[in-house]
N, C-alpha and C positions, 0 to 999 in steps of 0.2 A: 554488459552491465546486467547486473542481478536487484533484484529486488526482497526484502525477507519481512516478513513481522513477527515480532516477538509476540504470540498468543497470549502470554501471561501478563503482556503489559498493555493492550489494546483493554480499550473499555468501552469502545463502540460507539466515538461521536461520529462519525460518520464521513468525515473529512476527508480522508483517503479514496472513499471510491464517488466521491461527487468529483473530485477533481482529478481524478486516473480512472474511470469507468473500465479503459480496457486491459488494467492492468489491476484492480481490488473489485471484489463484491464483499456483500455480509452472508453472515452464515446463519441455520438456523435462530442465533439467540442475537444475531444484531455486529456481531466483533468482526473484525475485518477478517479478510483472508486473500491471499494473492489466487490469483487463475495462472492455469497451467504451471509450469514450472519454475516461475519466476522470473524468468529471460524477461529482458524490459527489448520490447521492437524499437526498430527504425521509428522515429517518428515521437513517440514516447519516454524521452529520455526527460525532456522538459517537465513533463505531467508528473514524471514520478519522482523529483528532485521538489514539486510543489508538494507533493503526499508526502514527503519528510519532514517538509519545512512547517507543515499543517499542520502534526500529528503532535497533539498537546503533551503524549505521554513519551513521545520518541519511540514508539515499539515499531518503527518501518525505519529499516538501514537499507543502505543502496553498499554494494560492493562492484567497483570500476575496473 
């Protein structure tokens, strides 16, 4: 499982990485961004199906 954001459509409420910390931070100006390469781990598959379901704008797809 992958995890991606559309950059262009994040507008940085923050939702994504309060609830997947080890899978989203923010970046300089606040907009989300995935860590490392996207790979969602063992363990984290939940957290990051809750960061889609969050994400007001839909800019975070999951590919299974």
């Amino acid at each position: 499982m992958r995890v991606c954001v559309d950059g262009g459509s994040c507008v940085g409420h923050g939702r994504c990485y309060d609830v997947a910390p080890a899978l989203f931070e923010d970046d300089e100006e606040g907009y989300c961004v995935v860590k490392g390469d996207g790979s969602v781990p063992d363990g984290q598959a939940d957290a990051a199906r809750r960061a889609v379901a969050l994400c007001p704008e839909r800019a975070i797809t999951l590919a299974e």
